[in-house]
N, CA and C atoms as an extended XYZ file, in Angstrom:
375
Properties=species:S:1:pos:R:3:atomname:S:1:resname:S:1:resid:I:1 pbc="F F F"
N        24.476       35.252       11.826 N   UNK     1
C        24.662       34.632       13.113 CA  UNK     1
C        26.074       34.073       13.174 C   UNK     1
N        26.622       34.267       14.082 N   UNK     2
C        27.978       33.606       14.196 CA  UNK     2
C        27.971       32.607       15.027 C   UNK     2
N        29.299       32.036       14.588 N   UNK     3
C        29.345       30.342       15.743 CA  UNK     3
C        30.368       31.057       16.046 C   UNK     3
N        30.009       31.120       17.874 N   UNK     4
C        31.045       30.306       18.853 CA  UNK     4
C        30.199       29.632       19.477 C   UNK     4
N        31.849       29.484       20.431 N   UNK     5
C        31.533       28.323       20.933 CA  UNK     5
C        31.017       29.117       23.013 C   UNK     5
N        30.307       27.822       23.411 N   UNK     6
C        29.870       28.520       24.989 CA  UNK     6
C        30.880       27.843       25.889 C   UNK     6
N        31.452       28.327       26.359 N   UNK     7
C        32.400       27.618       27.701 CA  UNK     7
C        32.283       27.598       29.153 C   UNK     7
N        32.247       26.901       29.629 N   UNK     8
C        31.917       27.144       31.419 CA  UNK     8
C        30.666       27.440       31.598 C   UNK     8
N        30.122       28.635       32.766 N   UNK     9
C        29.174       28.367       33.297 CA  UNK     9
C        28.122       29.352       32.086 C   UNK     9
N        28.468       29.196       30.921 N   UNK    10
C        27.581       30.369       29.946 CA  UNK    10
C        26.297       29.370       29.692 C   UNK    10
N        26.237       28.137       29.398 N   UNK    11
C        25.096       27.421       28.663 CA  UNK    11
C        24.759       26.041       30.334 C   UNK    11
N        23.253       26.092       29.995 N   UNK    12
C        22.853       25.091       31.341 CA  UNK    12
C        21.755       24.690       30.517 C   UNK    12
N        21.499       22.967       30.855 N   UNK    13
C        20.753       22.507       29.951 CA  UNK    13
C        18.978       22.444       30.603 C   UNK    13
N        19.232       23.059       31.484 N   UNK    14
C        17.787       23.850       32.505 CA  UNK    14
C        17.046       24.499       31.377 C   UNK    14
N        16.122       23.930       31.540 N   UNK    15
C        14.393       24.353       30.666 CA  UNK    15
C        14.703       23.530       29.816 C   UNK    15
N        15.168       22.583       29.571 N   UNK    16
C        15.532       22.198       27.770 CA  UNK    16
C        14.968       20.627       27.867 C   UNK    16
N        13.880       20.277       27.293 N   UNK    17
C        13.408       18.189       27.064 CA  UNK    17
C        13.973       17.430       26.130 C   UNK    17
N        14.264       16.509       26.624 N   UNK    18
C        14.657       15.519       25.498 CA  UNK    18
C        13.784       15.292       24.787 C   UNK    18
N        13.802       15.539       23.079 N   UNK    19
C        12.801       15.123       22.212 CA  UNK    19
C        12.796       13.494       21.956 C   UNK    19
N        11.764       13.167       21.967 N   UNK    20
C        11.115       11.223       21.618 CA  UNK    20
C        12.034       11.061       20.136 C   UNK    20
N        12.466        9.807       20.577 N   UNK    21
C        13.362        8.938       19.620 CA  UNK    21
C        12.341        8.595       18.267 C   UNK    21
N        11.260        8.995       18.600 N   UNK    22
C        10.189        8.677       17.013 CA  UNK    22
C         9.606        9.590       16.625 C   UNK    22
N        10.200       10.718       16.750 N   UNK    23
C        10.236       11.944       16.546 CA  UNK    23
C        11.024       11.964       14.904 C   UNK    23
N        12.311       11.034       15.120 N   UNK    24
C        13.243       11.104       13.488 CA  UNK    24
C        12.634        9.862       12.844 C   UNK    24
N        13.354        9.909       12.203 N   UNK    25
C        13.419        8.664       10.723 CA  UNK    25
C        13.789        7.759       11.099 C   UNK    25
N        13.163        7.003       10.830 N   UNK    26
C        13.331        5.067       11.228 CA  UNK    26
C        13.534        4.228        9.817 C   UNK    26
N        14.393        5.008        8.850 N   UNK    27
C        14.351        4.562        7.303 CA  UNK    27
C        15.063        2.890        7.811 C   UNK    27
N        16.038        2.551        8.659 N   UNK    28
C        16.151        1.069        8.655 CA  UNK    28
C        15.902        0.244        9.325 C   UNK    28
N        14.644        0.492       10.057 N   UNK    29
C        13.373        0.018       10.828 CA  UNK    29
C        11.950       -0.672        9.772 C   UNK    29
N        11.627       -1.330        9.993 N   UNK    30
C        10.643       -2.055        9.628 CA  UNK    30
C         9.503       -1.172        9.690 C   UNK    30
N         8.446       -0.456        8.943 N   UNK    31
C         7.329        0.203        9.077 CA  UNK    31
C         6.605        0.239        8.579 C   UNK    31
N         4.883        0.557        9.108 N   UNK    32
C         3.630        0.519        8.467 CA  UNK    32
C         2.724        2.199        8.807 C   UNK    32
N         2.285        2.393        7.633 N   UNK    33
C         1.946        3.927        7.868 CA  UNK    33
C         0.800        3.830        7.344 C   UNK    33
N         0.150        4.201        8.266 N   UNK    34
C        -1.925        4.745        7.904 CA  UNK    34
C        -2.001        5.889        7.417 C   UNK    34
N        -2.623        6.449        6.527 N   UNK    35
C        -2.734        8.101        6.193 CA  UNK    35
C        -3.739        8.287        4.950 C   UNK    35
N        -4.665        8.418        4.646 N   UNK    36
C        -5.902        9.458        4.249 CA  UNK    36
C        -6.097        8.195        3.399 C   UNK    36
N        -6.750        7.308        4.215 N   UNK    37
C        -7.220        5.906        3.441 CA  UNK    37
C        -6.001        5.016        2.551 C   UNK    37
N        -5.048        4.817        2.706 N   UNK    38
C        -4.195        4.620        2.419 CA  UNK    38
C        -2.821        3.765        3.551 C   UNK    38
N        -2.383        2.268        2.913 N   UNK    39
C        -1.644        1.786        3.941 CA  UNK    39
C        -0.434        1.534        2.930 C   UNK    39
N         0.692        1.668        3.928 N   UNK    40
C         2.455        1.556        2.790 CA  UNK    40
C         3.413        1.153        3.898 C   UNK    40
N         3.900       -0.163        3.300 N   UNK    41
C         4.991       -0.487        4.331 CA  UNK    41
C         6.901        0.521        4.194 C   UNK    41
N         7.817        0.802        4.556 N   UNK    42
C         8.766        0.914        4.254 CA  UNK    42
C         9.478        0.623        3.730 C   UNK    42
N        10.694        0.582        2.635 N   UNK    43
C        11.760       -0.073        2.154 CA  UNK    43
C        12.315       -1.235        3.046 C   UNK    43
N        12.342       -0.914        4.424 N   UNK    44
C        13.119       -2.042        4.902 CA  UNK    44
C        12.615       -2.739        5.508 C   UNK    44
N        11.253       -3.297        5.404 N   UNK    45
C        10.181       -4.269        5.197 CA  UNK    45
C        10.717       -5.022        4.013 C   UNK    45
N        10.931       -4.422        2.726 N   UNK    46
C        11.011       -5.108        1.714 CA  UNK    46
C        12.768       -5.586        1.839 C   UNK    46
N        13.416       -4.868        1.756 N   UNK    47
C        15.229       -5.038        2.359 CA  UNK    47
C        14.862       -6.670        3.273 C   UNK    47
N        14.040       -6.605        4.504 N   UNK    48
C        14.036       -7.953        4.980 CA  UNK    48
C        13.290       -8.937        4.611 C   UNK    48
N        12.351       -8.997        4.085 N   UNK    49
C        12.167      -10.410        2.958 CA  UNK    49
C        11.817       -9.664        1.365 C   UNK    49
N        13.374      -10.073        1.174 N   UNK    50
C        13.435       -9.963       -0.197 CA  UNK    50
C        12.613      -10.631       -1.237 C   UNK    50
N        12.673      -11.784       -1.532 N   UNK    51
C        11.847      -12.600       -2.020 CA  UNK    51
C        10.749      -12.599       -2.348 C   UNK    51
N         9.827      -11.779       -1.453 N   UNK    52
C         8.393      -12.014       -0.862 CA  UNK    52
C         7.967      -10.488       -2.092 C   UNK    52
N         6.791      -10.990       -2.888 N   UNK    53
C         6.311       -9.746       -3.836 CA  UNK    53
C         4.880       -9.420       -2.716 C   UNK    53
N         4.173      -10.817       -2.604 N   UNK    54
C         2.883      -10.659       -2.237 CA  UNK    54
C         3.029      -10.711       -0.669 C   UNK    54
N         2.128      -10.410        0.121 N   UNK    55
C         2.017      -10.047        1.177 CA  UNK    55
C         0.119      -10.233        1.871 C   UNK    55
N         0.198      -10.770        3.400 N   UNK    56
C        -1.216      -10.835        3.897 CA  UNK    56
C        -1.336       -9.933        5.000 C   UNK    56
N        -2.101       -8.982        5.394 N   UNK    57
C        -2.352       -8.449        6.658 CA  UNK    57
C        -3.195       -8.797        7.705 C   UNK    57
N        -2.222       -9.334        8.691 N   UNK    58
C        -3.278      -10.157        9.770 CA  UNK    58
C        -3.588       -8.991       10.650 C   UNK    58
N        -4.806       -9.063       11.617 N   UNK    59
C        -5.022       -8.250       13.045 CA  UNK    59
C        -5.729       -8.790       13.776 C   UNK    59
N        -4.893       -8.573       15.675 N   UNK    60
C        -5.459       -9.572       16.316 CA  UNK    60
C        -6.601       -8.187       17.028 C   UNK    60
N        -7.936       -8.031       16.835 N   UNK    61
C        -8.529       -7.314       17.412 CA  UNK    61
C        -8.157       -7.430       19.225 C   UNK    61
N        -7.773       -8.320       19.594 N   UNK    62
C        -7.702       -8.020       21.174 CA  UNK    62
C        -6.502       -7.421       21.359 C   UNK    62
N        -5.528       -7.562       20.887 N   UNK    63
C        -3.790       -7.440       21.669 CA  UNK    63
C        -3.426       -5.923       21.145 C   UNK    63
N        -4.693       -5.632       19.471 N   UNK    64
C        -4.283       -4.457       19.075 CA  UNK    64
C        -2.965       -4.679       18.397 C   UNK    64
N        -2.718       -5.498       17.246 N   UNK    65
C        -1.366       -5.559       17.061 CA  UNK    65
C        -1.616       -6.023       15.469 C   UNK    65
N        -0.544       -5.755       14.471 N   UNK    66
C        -1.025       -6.181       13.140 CA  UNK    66
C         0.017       -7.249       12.750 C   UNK    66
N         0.131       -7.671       11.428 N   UNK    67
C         1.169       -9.008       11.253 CA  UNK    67
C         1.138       -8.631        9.947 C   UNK    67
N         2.266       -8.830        9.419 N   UNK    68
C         2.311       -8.955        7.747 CA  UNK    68
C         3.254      -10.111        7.622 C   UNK    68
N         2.336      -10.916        7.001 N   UNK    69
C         2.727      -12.287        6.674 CA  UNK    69
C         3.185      -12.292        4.998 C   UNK    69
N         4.334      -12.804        4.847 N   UNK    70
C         4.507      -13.670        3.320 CA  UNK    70
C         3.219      -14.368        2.587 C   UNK    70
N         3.219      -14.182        1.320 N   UNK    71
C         2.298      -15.073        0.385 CA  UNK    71
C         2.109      -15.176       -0.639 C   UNK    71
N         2.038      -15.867       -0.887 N   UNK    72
C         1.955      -16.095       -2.745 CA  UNK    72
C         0.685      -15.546       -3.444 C   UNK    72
N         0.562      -15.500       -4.553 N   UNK    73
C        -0.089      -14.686       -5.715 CA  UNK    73
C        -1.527      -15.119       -5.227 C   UNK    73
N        -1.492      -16.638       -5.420 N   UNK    74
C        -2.915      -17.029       -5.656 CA  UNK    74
C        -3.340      -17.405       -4.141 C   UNK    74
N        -2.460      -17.163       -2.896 N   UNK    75
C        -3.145      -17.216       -1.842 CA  UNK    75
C        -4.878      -16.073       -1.671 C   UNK    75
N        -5.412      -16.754       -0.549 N   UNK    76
C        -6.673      -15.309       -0.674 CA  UNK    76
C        -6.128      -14.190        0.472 C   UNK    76
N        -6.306      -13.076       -0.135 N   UNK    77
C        -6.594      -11.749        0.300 CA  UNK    77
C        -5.101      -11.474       -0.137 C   UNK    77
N        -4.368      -12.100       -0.639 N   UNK    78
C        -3.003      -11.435       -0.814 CA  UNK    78
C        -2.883      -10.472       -1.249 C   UNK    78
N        -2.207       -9.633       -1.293 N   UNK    79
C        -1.769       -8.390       -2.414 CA  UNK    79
C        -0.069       -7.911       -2.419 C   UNK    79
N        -0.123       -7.727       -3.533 N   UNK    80
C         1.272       -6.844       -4.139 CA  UNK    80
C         1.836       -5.807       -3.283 C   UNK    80
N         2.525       -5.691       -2.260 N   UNK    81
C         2.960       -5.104       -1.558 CA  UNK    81
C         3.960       -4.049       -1.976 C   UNK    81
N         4.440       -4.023       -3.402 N   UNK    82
C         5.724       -3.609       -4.103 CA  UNK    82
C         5.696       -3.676       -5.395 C   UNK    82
N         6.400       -2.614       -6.455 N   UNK    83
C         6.521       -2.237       -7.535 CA  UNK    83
C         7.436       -3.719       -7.503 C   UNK    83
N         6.958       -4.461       -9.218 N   UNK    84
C         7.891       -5.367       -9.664 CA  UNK    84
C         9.114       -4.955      -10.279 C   UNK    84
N         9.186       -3.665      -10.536 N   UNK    85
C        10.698       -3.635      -11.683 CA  UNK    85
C        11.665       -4.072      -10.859 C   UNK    85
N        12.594       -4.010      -11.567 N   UNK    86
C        13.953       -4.268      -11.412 CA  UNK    86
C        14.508       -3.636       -9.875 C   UNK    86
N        14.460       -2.546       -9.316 N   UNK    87
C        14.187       -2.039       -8.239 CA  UNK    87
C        12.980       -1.843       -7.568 C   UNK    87
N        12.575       -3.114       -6.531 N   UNK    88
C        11.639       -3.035       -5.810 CA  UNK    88
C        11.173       -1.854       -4.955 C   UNK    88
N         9.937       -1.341       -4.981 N   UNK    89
C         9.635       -0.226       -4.201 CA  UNK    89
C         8.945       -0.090       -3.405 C   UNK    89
N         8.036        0.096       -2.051 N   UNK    90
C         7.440        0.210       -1.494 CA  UNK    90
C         5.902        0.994       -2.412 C   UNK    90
N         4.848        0.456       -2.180 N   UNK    91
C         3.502        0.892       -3.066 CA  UNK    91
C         2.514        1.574       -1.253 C   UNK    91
N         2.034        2.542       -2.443 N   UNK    92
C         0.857        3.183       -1.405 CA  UNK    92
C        -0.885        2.385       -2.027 C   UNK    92
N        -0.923        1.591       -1.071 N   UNK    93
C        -2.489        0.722       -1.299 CA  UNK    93
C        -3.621        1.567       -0.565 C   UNK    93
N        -4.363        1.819       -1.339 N   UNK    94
C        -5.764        2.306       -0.712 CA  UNK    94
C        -6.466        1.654       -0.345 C   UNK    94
N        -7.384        1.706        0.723 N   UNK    95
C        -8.061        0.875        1.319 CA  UNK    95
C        -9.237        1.452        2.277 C   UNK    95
N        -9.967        1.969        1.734 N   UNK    96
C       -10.847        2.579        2.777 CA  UNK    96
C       -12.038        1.617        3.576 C   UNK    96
N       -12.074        0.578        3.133 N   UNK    97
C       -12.551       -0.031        4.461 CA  UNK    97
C       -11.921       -0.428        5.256 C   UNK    97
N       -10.491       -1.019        5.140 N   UNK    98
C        -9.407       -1.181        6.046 CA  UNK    98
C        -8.898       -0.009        6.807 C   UNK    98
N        -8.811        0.820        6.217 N   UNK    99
C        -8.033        1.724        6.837 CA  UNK    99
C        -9.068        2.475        8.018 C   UNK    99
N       -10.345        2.440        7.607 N   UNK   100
C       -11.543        2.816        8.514 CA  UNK   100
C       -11.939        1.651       10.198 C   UNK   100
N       -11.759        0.700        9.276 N   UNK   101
C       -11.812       -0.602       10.649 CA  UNK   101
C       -10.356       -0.296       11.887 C   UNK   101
N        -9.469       -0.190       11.077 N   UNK   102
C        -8.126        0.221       11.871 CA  UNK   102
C        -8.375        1.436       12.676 C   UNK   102
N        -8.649        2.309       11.934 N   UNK   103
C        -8.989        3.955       12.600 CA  UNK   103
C       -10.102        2.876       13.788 C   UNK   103
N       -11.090        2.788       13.762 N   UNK   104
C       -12.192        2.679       14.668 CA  UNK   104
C       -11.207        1.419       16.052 C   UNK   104
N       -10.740        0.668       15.420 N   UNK   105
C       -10.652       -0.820       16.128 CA  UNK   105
C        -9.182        0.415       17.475 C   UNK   105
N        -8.029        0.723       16.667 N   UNK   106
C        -7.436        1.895       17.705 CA  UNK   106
C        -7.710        3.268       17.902 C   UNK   106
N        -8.665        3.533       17.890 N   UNK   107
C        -9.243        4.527       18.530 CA  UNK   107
C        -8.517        5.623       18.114 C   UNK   107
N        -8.423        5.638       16.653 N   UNK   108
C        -7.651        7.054       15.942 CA  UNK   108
C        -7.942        7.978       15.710 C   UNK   108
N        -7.538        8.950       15.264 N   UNK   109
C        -8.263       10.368       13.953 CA  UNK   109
C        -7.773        9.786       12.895 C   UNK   109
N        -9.107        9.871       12.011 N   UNK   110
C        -8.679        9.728       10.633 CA  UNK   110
C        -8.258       10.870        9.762 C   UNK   110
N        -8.093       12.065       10.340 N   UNK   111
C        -7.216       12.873        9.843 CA  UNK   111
C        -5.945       12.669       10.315 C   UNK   111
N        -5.631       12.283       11.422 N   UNK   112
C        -3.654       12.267       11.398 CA  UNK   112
C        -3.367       10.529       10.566 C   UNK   112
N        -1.676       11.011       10.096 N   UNK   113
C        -1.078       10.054       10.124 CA  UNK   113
C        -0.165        9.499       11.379 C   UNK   113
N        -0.587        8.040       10.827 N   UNK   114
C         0.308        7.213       11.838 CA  UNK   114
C         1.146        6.384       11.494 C   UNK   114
N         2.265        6.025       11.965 N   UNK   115
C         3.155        5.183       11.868 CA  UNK   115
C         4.013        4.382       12.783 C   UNK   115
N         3.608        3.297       12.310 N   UNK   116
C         3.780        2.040       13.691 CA  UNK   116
C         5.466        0.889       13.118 C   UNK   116
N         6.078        1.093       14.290 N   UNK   117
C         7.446        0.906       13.849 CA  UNK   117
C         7.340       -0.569       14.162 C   UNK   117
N         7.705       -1.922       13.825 N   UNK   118
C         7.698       -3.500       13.337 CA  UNK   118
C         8.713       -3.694       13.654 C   UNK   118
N         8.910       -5.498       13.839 N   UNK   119
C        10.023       -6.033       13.833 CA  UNK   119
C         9.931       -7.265       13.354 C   UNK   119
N        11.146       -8.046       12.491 N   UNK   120
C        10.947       -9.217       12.035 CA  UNK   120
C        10.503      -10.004       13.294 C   UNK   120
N         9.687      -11.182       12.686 N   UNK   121
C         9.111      -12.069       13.719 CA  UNK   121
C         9.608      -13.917       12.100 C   UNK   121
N        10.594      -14.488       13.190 N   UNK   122
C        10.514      -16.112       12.195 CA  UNK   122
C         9.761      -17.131       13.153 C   UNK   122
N         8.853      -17.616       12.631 N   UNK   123
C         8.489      -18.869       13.287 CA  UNK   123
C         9.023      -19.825       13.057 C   UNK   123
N         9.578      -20.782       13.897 N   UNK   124
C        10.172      -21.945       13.840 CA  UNK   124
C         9.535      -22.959       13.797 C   UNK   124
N        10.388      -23.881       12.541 N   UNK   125
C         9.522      -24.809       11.964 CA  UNK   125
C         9.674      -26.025       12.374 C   UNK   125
């Protein structure tokens, strides 16, 4: 195949859609991904609270919306959100009753994956 180039009236952008912006990679976006019983936040979840190993998952059944809150070890329901070494990593947690309540509560297939793009939220103290 060769490149040229089209000039003037050769190329018209007639028949052609703009593809959805969440269509690509959101690697420095905040994210949470559902997929075959299984929940994993993104690197840059962890990039924005550094600090934070453990982690809580809130959901408000009415608004349809989830929360991942900071927390310490011995808080309840906490969990390890991330590999401890030296380079923190994003972990894939299984969860099949969670991940089943989620499927049912938004009205999913539990065969596709999903991925729901976040944003920091600070409450002021």
């Amino acid at each position: 195949m060769e490149n040229e180039d089209i000039q003037g009236d050769a190329f018209s952008y007639d028949g052609y859609q703009v593809v959805r912006g969440e269509f690509f990679a959101h690697v420095f976006e905040p994210s949470i991904t559902f997929n075959n019983c299984m929940v994993s936040l993104n690197t840059a979840c962890l990039k924005r609270l550094p600090d934070v190993d453990y982690v809580q998952i809130l959901i408000n059944p009415e608004d349809k919306k989830l929360a991942v809150r900071p927390s310490s070890e011995d808080e309840k329901d906490s969990f390890l959100w991330c590999t401890k070494a030296t380079k923190r990593k994003p972990k894939q947690i299984t969860c099949r009753m969670f991940f089943a309540k989620v499927v049912q509560l938004m009205e999913w297939n539990p065969n596709y994956r999903y991925k729901l793009l976040g944003c920091l939220c600070q409450l002021k103290s």
